[in-house]
N, C-alpha and C positions, 0 to 999 in steps of 0.2 A: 504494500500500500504506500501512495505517494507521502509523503513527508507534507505535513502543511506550515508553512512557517507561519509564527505566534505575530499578532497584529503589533505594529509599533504606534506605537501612544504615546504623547509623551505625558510620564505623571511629577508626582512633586515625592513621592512615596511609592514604596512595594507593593503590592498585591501577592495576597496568600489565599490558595483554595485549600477550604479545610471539608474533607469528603465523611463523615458519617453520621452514622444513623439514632448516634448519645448527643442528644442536645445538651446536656450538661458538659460531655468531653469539646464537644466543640465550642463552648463557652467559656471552659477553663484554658483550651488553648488561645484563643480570639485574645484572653485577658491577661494570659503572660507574660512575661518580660522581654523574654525574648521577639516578640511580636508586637511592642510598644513602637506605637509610629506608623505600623503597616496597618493598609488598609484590608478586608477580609472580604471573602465571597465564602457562602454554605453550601452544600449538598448532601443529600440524604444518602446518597447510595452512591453507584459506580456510576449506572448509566444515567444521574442526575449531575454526575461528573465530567462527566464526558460533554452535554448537553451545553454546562456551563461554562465550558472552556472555549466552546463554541459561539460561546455570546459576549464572555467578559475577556480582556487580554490579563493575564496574570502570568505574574514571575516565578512563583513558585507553588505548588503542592502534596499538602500535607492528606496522605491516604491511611484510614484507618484497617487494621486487617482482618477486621469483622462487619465488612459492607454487608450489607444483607442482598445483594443482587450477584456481584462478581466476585472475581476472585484477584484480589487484592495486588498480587503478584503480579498476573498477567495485565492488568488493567496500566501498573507501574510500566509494564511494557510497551505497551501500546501509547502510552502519553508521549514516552519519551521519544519512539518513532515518529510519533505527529509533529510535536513541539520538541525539538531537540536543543534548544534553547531555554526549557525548562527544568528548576529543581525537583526532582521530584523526594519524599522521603517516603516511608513507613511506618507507622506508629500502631501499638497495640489499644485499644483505652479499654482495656479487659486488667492490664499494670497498673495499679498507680504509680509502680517506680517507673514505669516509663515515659519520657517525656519527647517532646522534639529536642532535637541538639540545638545550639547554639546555634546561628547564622554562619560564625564564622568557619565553624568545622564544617558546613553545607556546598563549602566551594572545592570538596575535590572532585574528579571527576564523576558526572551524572551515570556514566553508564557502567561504572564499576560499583557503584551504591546500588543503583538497580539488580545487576546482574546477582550481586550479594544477597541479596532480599530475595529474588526470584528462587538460590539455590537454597538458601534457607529453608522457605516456604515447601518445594518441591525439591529435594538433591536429586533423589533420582532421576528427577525427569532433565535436571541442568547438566548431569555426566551426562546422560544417552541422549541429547543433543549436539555433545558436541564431539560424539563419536561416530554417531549410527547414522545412516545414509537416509534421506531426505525421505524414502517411502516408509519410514518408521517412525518419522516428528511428529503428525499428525493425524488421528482417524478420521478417514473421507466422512464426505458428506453424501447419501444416497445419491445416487444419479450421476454424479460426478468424478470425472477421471483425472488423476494426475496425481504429482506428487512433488512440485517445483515447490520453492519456499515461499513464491508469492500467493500459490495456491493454497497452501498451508494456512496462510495469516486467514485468509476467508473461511476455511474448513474452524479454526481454532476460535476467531469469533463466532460465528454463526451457532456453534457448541454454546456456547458461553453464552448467549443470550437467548438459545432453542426455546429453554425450559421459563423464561419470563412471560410476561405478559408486555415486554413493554415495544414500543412500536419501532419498527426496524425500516429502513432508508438502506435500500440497497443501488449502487451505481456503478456505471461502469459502462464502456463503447458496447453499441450495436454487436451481437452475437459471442456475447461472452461468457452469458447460461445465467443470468438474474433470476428468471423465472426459475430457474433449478434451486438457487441458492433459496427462495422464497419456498419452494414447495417442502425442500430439507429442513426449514426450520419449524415449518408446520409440521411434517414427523418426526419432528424430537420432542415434539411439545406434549402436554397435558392434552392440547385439544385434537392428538393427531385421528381419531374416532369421527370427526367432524367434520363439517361441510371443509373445503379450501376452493375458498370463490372466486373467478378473477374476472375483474373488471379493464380492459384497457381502454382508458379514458381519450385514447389519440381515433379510437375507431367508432365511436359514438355521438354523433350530433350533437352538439352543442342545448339547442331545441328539446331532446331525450334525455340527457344524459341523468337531468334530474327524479325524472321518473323512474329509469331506469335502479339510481342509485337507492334511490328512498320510498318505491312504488309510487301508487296512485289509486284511486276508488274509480270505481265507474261513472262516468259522467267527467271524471276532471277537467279533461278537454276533448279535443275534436278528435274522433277515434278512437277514447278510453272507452270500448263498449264494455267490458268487465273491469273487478278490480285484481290488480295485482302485487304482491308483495315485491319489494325492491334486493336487488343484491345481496345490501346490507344485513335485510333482514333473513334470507336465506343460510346467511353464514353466520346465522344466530350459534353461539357456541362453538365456532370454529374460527376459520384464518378466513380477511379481507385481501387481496392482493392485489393493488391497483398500480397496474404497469402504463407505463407513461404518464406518469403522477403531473409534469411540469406542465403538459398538454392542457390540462383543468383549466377552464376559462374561468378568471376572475369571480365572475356570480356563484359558481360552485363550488371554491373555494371558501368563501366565506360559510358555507351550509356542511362544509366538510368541517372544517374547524368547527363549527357551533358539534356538529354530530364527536367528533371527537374530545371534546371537553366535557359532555353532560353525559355519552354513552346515550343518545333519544334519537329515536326517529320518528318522522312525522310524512306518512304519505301525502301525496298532493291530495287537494280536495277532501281533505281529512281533517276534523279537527283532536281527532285522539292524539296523545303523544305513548310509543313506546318505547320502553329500554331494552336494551340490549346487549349482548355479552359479545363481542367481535375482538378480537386481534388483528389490527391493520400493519404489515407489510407493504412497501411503497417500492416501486423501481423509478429510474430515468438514467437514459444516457445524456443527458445535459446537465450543466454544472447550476443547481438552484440557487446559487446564491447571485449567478450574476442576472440569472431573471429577479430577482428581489430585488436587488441596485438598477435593473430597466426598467421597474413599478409593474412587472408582467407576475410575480409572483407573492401572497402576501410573508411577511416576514415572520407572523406570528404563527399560520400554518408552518412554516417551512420549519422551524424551531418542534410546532408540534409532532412534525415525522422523523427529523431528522434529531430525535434523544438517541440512535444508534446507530450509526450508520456502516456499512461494509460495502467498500470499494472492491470491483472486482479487476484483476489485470487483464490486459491486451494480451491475444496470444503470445504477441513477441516478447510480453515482458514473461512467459514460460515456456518458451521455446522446447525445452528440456522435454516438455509433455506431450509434444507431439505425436511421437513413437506411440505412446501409449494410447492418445487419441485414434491415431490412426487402423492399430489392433482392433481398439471396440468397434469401429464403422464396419471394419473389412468381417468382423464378426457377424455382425449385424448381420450384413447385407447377402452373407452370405448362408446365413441359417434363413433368413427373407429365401431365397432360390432354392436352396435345400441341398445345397453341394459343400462339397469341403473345405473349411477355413483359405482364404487365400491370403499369401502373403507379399510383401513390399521388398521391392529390391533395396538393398543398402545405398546405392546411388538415387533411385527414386526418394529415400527419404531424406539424405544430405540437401537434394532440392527444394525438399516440401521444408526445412529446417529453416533455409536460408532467403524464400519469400514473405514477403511482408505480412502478407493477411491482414488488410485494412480491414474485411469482415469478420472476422477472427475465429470463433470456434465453428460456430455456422459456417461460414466460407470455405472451410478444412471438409467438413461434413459433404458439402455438395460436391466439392472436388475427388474425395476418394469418391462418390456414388458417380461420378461421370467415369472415373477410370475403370470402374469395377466393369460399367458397363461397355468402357472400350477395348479391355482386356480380352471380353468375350469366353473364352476357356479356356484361355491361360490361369495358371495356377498362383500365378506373382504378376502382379503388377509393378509394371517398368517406367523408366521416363519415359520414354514414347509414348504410353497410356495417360501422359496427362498433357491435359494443353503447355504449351510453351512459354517459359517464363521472357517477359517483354525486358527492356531495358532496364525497368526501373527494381527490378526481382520480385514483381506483380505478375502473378498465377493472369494470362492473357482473358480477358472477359470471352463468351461466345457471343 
């Protein structure tokens, strides 16, 4: 996942994020000495952590290791990949002897504090990281191949916050499996028994899309001749997944935040309100913050989806995983026909390694199903069986 660098502000004082879930512990640290002068932000948990690092610019935080959502360690992890320009520490408030350190002992390096904490937390898992070969770091996520280390980061979050309830922001370029990563976290969850509904907001009418989300009664308008439940309310007790989140025209936005903040729905032409029990899941391959700064996005939705968010990589940024990609198609396609496994020459894959893949796992996909089918009954597929790579190391369009 990309690195986000921390916003420059200029202040007159520090900023300290203090993350848990003991209002008392984080009142006794807010009031310490060592904190005299700095200004403070709160958070209940991790992913209220995460949230808020996202809204306020702070210089340093202080992480308690009894979040009631994440796991404390990992969470240290991931801050300091985002914000690498931040302190991060660890604090127990289960101690009283334990306290934050001083300031001044807080400037050695960030990511040997971290790393320390993390092997603490976990030893075993910080040796057999930094021995064991890259398809042993992480347990997949259903549906999903690979074993690169940036695949990893999304398999290890997505774990990490399966079993919540809180709302997850997934992003990442055109065909690089969001939908997958959304349906995986739906079965790791409590409510994997239950509806998983998806909505994609980019293929819906503007005109419908509210009906669609929130139903309607009969009569609402012109052509409600019956009434019907909406989406939302279909995936009463399960997962929302609304792909192409950024697509949402303004007007439904704001009905989307209202329905997110109260948990109610209200069909058109209805004046009942119902609640509801949903887990919303969000994709987009566009970057929502700069539709927020074009006034195309509102700021306080985008805050409500994005309390978790997982970036997914471009294939080239897992090159590594192609191989593997490539096996599951060639599998696929070939238990599809009912003939025996075919395989990839080692010069055909050096190729498929070293084009670009602007569409990325999608565009792999369709590629091996054209060669499979230009192979014919050959047993491997060769360069020759695929189109020819043009100039720019772009797989030649048909």
């Amino acid at each position: 996942m990309a690195a986000i660098a921390t916003p420059y502000v200029v202040r007159t004082k520090p900023r300290v994020l203090i993350a848990s879930s003991d209002a008392g512990f984080r009142k006794r640290v807010m009031g310490s000495p060592m904190y005299a002068g700095a200004s403070s932000e709160e958070a209940v948990g991790g992913a209220h952590a995460l949230a808020r690092l996202g809204q306020v610019a702070c210089d340093s935080v202080l992480l308690d290791r009894n979040l009631p959502d994440l796991d404390a360690a990992e969470l240290a992890e991931i801050i300091r990949k985002r914000y690498p320009r931040m302190e991060v520490e660890l604090v127990d408030s289960r101690v009283p002897s334990e306290e934050p350190r001083k300031r001044s002992e807080l400037r050695e390096p960030r990511i040997e504090s971290v790393q320390r904490a993390m092997a603490s937390a976990v030893p075993s898992m910080g040796r057999a990281r930094a021995t064991a070969p890259a398809s042993m770091g992480v347990e997949g996520l259903p549906g999903m191949i690979g074993a690169s280390r940036a695949i990893q980061q999304v398999y290890r979050l997505a774990r990490m916050v399966a079993g919540r309830d809180t709302t997850v922001l997934v992003t990442g370029p055109t065909g690089t499996g969001k939908e997958l990563v959304a349906q995986a976290i739906h079965a790791l969850s409590a409510r994997a028994r239950q509806a998983f509904v998806v909505v994609n907001c980019a293929a819906i009418p503007e005109a419908l899309l509210e009906a669609e989300l929130f139903g309607h009664v009969r009569g609402a308008y012109t052509g409600a001749v019956q009434s019907r439940l909406g989406r939302i309310h279909v995936a009463q007790g399960g997962t929302l997944f609304l792909d192409e989140v950024g697509d949402l025209p303004l007007s439904m936005q704001a009905k989307l935040l209202r329905f997110l903040q109260n948990g109610e729905v209200q069909r058109l032409g209805s004046p009942d309100v119902h609640r509801v029990d949903v887990r919303v899941v969000c994709a987009t391959n566009v970057r929502l913050l700069d539709l927020v700064h074009a006034k195309q996005f509102r700021q306080d939705l985008y805050y409500r989806l994005a309390i978790f968010p997982i970036e997914l990589p471009s294939l080239r940024e897992r090159a590594e995983d192609i191989a593997a990609l490539v096996e599951h198609f060639l599998e696929l396609l070939s238990k599809d026909v009912g003939v025996e496994a075919r395989g990839l020459a080692p010069e055909a894959l050096q190729m498929l390694e070293r084009a670009e893949w602007p569409g990325n796992v999608r565009e792999l996909q369709h590629a091996i199903e054209r060669a499979f089918i230009l192979a014919g009954n050959s047993t491997q597929l060769d360069p020759e069986h695929f189109l020819a790579l043009n100039e720019s190391g772009r797989l030649r369009e048909i």
